[in-house]
C-alpha positions in Angstrom: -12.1 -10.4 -43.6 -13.5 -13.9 -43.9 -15.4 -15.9 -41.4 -14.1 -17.8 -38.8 -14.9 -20.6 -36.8 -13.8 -19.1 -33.4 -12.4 -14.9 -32.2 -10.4 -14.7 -29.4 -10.4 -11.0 -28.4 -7.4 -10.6 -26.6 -3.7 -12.7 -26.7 -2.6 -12.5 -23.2 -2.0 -15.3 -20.6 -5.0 -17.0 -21.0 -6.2 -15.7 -24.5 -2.9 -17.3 -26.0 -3.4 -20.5 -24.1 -7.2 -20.6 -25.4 -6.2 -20.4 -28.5 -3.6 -22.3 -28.9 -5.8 -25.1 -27.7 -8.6 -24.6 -29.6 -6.1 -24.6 -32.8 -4.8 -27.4 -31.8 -8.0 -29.2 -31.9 -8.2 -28.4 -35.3 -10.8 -25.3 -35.2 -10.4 -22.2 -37.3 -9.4 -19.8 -34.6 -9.0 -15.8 -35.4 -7.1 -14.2 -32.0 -7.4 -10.2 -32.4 -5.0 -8.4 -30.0 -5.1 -5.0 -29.6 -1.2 -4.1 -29.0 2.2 -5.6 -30.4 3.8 -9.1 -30.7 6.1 -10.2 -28.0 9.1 -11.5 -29.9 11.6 -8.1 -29.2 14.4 -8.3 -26.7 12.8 -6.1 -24.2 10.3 -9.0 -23.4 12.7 -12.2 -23.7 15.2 -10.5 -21.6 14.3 -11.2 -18.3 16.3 -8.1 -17.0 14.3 -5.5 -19.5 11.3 -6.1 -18.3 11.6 -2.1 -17.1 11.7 -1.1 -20.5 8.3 -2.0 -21.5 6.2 -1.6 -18.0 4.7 1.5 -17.8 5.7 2.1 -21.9 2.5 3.0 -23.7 4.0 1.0 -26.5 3.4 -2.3 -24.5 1.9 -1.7 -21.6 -2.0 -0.2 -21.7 -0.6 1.9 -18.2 -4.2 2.0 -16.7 -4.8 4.9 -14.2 -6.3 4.2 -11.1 -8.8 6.3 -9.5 -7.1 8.1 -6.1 -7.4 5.4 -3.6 -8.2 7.1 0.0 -6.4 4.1 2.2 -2.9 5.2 0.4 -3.5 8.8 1.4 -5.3 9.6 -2.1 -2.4 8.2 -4.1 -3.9 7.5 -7.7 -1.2 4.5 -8.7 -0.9 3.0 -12.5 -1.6 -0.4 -13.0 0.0 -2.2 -15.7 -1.5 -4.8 -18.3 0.6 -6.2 -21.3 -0.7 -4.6 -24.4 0.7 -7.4 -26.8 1.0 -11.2 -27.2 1.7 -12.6 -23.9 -0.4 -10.0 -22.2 0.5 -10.1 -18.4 3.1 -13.1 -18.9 5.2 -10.8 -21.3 6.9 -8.2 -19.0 5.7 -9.6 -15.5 8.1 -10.2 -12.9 8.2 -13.9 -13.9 7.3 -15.3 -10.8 5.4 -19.0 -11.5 3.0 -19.5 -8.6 0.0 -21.5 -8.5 -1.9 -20.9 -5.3 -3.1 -22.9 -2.6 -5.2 -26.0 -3.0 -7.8 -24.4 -0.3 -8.0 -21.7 -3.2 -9.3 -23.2 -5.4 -11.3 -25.5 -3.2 -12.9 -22.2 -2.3 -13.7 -21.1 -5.8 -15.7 -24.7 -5.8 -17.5 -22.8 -2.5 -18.4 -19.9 -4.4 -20.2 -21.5 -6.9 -17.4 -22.1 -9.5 -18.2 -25.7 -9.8 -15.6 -28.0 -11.5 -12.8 -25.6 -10.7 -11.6 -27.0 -7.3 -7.8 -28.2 -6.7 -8.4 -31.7 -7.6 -10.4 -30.4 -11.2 -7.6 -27.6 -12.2 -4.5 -29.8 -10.5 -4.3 -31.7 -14.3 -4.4 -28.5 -16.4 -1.7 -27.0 -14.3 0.4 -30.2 -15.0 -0.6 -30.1 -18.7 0.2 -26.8 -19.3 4.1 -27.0 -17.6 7.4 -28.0 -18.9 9.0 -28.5 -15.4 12.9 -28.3 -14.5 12.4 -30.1 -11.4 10.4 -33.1 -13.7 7.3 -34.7 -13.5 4.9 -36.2 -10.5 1.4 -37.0 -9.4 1.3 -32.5 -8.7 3.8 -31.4 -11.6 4.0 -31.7 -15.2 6.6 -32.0 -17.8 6.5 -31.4 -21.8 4.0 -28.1 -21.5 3.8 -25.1 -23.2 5.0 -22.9 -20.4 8.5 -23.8 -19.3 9.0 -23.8 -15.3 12.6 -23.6 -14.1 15.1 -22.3 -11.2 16.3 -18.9 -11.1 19.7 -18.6 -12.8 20.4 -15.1 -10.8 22.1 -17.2 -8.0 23.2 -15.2 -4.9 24.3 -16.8 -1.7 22.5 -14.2 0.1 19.2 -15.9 -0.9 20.4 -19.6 0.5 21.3 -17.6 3.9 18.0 -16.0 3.8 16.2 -20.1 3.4 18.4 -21.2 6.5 17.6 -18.2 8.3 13.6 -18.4 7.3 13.8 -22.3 8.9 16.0 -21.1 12.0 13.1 -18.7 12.4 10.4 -21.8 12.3 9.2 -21.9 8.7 8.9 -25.3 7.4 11.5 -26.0 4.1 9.1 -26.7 1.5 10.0 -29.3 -1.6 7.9 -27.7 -3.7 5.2 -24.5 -3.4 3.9 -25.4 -6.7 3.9 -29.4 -5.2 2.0 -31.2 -2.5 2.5 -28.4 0.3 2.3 -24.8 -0.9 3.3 -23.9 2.4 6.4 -22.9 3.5 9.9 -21.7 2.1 11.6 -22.3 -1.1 13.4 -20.7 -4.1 11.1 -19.1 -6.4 10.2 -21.0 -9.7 10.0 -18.8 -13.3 8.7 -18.8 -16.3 11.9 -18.9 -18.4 13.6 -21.3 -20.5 16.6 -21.5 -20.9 17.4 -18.0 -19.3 14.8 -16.3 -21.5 11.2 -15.7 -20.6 8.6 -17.9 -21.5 5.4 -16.0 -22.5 2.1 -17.8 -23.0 2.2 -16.5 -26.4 5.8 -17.8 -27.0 4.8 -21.3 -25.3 1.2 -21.9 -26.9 1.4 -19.6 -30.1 5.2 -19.3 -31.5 6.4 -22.8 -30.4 3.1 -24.3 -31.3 2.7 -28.3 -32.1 0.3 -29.4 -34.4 -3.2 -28.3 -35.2 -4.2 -26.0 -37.6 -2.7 -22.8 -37.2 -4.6 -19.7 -36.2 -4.7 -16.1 -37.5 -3.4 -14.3 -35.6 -4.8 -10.2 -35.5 -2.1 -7.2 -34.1 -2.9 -4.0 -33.6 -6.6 -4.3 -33.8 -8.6 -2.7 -31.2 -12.2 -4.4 -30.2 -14.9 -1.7 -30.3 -18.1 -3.9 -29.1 -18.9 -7.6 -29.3 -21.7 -7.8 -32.4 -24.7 -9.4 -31.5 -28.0 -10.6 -33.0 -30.7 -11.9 -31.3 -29.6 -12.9 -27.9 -26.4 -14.7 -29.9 -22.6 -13.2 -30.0 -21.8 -13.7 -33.9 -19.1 -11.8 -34.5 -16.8 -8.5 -33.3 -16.5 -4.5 -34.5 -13.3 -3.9 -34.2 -10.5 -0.7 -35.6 -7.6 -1.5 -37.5 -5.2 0.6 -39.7 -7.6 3.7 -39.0 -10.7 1.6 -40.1 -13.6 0.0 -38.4 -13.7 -3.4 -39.4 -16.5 -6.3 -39.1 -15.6 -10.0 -38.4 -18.1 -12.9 -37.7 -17.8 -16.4 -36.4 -19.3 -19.5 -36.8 -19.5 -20.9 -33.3 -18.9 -17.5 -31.3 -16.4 -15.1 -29.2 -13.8 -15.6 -26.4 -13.2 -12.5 -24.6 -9.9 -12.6 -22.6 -8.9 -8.9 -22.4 -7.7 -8.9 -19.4 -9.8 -7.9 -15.6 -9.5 -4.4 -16.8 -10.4 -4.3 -20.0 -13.1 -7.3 -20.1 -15.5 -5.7 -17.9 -15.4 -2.7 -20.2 -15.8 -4.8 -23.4 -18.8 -6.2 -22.0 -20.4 -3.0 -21.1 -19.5 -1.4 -24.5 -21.1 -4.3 -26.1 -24.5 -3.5 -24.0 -23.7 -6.3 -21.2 -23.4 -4.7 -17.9 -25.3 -3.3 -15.0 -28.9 -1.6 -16.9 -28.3 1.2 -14.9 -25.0 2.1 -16.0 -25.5 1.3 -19.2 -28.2 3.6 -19.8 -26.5 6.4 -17.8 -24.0 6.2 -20.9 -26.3 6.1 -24.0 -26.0 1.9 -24.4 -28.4 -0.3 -26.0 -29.2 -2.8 -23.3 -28.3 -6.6 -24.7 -28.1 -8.4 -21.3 -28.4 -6.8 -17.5 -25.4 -8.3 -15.3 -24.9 -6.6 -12.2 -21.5 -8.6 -11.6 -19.8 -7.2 -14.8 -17.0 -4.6 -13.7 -17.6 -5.7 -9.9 -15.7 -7.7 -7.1 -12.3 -6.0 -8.5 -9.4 -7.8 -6.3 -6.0 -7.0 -6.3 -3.0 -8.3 -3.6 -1.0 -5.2 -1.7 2.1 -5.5 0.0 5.1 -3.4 1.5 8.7 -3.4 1.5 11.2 -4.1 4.4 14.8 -3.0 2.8 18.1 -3.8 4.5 21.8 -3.0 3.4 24.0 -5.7 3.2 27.9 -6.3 3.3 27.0 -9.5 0.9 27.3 -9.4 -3.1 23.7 -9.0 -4.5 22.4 -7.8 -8.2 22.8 -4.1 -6.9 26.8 -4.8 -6.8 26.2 -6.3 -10.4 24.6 -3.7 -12.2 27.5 -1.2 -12.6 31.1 -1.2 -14.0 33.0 -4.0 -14.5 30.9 -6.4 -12.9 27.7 -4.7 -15.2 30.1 -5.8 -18.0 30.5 -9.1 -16.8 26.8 -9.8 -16.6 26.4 -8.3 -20.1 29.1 -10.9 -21.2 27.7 -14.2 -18.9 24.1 -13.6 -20.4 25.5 -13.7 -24.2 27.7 -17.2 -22.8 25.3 -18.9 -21.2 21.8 -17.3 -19.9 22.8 -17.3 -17.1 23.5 -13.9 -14.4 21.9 -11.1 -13.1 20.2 -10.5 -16.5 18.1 -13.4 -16.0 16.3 -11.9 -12.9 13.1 -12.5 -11.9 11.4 -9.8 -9.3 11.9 -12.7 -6.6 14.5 -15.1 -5.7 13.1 -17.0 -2.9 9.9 -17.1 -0.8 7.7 -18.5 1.9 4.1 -18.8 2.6 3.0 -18.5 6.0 0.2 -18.3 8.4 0.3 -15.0 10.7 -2.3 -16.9 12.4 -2.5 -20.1 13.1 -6.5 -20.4 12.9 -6.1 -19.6 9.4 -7.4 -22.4 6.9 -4.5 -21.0 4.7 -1.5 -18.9 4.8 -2.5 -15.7 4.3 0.9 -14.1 3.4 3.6 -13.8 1.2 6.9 -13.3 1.7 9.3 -12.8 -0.8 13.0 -12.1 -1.3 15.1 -10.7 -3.5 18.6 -10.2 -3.5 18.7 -6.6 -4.9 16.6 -3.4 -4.1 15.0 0.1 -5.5 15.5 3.7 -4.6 12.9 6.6 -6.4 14.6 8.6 -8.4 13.8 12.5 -8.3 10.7 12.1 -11.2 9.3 9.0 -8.8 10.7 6.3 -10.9 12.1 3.1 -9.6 16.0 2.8 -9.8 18.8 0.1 -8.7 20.1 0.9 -5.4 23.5 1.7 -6.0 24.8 -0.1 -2.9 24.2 -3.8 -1.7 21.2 -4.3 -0.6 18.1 -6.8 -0.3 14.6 -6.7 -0.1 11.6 -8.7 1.2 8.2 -7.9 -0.3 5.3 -8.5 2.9 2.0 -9.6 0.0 -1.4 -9.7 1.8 -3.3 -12.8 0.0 -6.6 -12.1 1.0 -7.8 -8.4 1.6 -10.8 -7.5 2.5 -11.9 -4.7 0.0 -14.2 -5.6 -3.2 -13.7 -2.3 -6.0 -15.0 -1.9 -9.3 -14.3 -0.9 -12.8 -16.7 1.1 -14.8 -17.2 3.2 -18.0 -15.9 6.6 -18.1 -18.1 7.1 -21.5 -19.4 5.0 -24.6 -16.5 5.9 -26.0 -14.9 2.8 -26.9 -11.3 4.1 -26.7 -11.6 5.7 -23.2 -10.1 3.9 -20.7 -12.0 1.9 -17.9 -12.8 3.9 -14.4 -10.6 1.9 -11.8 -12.5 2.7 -8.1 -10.3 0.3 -5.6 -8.7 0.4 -2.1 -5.9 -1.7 -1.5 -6.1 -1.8 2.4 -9.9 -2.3 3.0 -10.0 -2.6 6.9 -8.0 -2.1 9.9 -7.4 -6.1 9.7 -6.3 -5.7 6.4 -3.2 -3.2 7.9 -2.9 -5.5 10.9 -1.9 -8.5 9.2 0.8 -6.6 6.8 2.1 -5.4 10.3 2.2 -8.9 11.6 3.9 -9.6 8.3 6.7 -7.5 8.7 7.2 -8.9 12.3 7.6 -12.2 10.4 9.9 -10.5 7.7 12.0 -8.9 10.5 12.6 -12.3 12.1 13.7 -13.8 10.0 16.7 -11.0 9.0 17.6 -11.4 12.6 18.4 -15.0 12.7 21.8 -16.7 11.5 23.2 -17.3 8.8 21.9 -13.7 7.3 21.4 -11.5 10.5 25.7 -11.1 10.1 24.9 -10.0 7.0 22.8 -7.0 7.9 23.9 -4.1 7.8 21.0 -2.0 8.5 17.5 -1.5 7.9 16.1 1.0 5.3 12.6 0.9 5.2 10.6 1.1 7.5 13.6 2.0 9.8 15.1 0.0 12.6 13.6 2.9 14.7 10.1 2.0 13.6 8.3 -0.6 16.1 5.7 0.7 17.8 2.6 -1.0 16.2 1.0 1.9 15.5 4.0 3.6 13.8 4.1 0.6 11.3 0.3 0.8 10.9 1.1 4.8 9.8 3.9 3.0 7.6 1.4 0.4 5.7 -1.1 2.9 4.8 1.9 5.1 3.0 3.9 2.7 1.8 1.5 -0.2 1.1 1.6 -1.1 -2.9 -0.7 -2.4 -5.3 1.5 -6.2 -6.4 -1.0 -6.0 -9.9 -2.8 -8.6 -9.7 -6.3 -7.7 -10.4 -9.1 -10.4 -10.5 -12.3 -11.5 -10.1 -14.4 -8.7 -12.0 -16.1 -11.0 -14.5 -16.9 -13.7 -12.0 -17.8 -17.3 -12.5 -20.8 -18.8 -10.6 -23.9 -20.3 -10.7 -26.2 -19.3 -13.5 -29.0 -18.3 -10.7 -26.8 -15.9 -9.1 -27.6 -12.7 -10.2 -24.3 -11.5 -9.6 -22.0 -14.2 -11.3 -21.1 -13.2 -15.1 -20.1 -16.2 -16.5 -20.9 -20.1 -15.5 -18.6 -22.7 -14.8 -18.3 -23.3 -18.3 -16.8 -19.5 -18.9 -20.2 -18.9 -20.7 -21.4 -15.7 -20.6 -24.9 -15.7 -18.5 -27.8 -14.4 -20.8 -25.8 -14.5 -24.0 -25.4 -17.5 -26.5 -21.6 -18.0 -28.2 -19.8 -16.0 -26.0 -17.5 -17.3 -23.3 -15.0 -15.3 -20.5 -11.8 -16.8 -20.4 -8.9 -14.7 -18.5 -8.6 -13.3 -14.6 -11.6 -11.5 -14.7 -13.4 -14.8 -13.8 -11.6 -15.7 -10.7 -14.2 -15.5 -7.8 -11.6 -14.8 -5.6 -7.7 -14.7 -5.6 -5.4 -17.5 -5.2 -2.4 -17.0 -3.1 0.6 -15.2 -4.6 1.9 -14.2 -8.1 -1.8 -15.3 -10.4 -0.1 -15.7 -13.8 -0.3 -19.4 -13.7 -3.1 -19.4 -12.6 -4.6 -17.2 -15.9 -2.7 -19.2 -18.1 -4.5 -22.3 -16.3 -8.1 -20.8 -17.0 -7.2 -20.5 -20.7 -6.2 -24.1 -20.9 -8.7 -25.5 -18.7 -11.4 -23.1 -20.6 -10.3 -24.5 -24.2 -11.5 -28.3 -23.0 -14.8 -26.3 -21.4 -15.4 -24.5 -24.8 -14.7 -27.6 -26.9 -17.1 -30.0 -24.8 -20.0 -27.5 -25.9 -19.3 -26.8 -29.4 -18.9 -30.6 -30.2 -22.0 -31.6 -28.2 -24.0 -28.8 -31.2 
């Protein structure tokens, strides 16, 4: 294939949205994706997402290693093999984080990425429902609206979360991300809005890329200290394709790490343990893995919620209402309402989620989640900020094995602790009017379970991973030894070739990090630019 000016390895959240900008600057940009295109029904559909998680078609299903804090459970973590990546068959929840997030990034050496530096990419990149201020942002790529899966349930479960001393909050995504409110999506018009639909299909302007499917990277080619081009397999074939100005990898936390190494940047070390040609030694790469964890607290109700929607008549009805008017139960996100909240008020942030949703999920007999067949509701308790640090490795030079995932999702006793004092909060606020008359009993963990150190055994079995891995091609200063990439997303050690996707977070930001992926690909794009016109 020809030259290009720019490759983009990777067309997920941010990869879409950093190229999309670049194009739109008026570069030749080639993205190469490894998996599908998002434009099916089982990705626009808010309500299929099910279809396509954990389906090797779409979904690159990594396996974890067993993780010793969930009992030696070895869990699947999912990552969107196609356009859109993540924002293709997530859970649709638009969350930005918490200025002191970001703010903290700025601490850890991420310079230029505080709130007040990535506030105006977040507004640039939105098309907003609720319209534009001085914190949101209107005429975006990625359309931000309400939920259209409207339950009354979830207003009782608001009153009841104030009645229970949480502050109503005008916004989370606005000037206090504190608080309870109804959860934003990323939908329009009752259909999901991927980054690839918002910065790639409905593109304005700008020369348009090429856009790559089904082509697997094999290693990053580079000459003389200089990223000049990509290996990649295609239709059976390995194929060569060089670039003028150099190589965005945005593959993903998983799957950039392992890139990297392949392509001989890494830990020397490891490296050599597998047979690879040393190009650059970074001890950071496939380190400081991150991911949230949570548990459920599951109640029957005597209120309608999507569980009494699913089935018969009123499954007909929502079948019907979606082809009217986008609107229903088939627009669901994996969250109707939420609040973020201290457990501790010495906290510089809150360091909880807790989310609602008017419908929950049995395990069917093969372990797979299924639609509670009676009412029911359930609030998610997400730990922001755990404790543990994991890593992702190479199994073997092989360049289609998959990565080695070693993580724990509960990395300390306080880690536990606070999910417990979680579902204290969660249990509150289910016991305050106007919901408590609503309640018609608790499932999980079980009315019968208080004793703090019966709900501690409960968070170590029941505790899940919320998929939101991070951090594992960090950004920092160029003399840490451990920071991969600079505040510019450059690659330490190697010339034209730049990190742009959640890999580079030094730490996460508070709830749901799709936004805040998509951000670094925008934000990166006017990073990348900057350089390339000042050569």
């Amino acid at each position: 294939m020809e030259d290009t000016d720019i490759i983009v390895v990777g067309g997920g959240s941010a990869g879409s949205a950093m190229t999309g900008r670049l194009a739109e600057a008026g570069f030749a940009v080639t993205l190469v994706e490894a998996g599908k295109t998002d434009r099916h029904m089982r990705s626009r559909v808010p309500a299929l997402t099910s279809a396509i998680v954990q389906n090797p078609a779409y979904d690159w299903c990594h396996q974890v290693e067993p993780d010793p804090s969930l009992g030696g459970r070895a869990d699947i973590w999912p990552a969107g093999k196609m356009l859109g990546g993540g924002s293709a068959l997530n859970g649709m929840m638009f969350i930005r984080g918490h200025r002191w997030d970001y703010d903290e990034w700025a601490r850890q050496g991420a310079a230029g990425w505080d709130y007040e530096s990535v506030l105006p990419y977040f507004r640039r990149m939105e098309d907003n429902e609720r319209g534009a201020d001085q914190w949101r942002g209107t005429g975006g790529p990625i359309a931000v609206s309400e939920g259209r899966a409207r339950y009354p349930i979830t207003d009782q479960w608001i009153a009841a979360a104030q009645a229970a001393g949480i502050p109503r909050s005008a916004d989370l995504n606005g000037e206090h991300a504190e608080g309870v409110d109804y959860v934003q999506v990323s939908q329009r018009g009752g259909t999901r809005c991927s980054a690839a639909r918002g910065y790639l299909h409905e593109r304005r302007g700008g020369k348009a890329p090429t856009i790559m499917l089904d082509a697997q990277l094999l290693r990053i080619l580079i000459q003389a200290g200089r990223a000049v081009g990509i290996i990649y397999w295609q239709d059976g074939v390995e194929k060569t394709l060089r670039a003028r100005h150099g190589v965005v990898l945005s593959a993903g936390a998983m799957n950039t790490p392992r890139l990297l190494m392949l392509s001989g940047i890494g830990p020397a070390d490891h490296l050599r343990a597998h047979g690879i040609e040393l190009v650059c030694d970074r001890p950071g790469v496939g380190g400081n893995l991150q991911d949230h964890v949570g548990t459920h607290v599951v109640n029957e109700v005597d209120a309608r919620t999507l569980n009494s929607d699913a089935r018969g008549l009123r499954g007909a009805w929502q079948l019907l209402r979606y082809a009217l008017s986008r609107r229903g139960a088939l627009t669901t996100a994996i969250g109707h309402a939420q609040a973020f909240v201290k457990s501790r008020p010495e906290l510089p942030a809150p360091n909880l989620q807790i989310s609602f949703a008017a419908f929950a999920f049995d395990f069917d007999e093969q372990g797979r989640l299924m639609l509670r067949k009676t009412p029911s509701v359930s609030t998610l308790v997400g730990l922001m900020r755990p404790s543990h640090r994991g890593r992702i490795s190479l199994r073997s030079a092989d360049p289609f094995a998959p990565p080695k995932i070693e993580h724990r999702q509960l990395g300390s006793e306080d880690d536990i602790d606070q999910i417990v004092e979680g579902i204290g909060i969660a249990r509150g606020i289910l016991h305050e009017t106007p919901i408590a008359t609503h309640i018609r009993g608790e499932l999980r963990p079980g009315a019968a379970l208080t004793d703090p150190d019966q709900l501690r055994d409960y968070v170590r079995m029941a505790s899940i991973p919320l998929y939101h891995p991070v951090g594992t091609a960090r950004m920092g200063m160029r003399d840490d030894a451990l920071a991969v990439v600079d505040a510019d997303l450059a690659v330490i050690g190697v010339e034209g070739l730049w990190v742009a996707d959640a890999s580079v977070m030094p730490s996460l930001p508070a709830g749901n990090t799709n936004a805040t992926a998509i951000m670094i690909g925008d934000k990166g794009a006017d990073h990348l630019l900057r350089r390339l016109r000042r050569h």
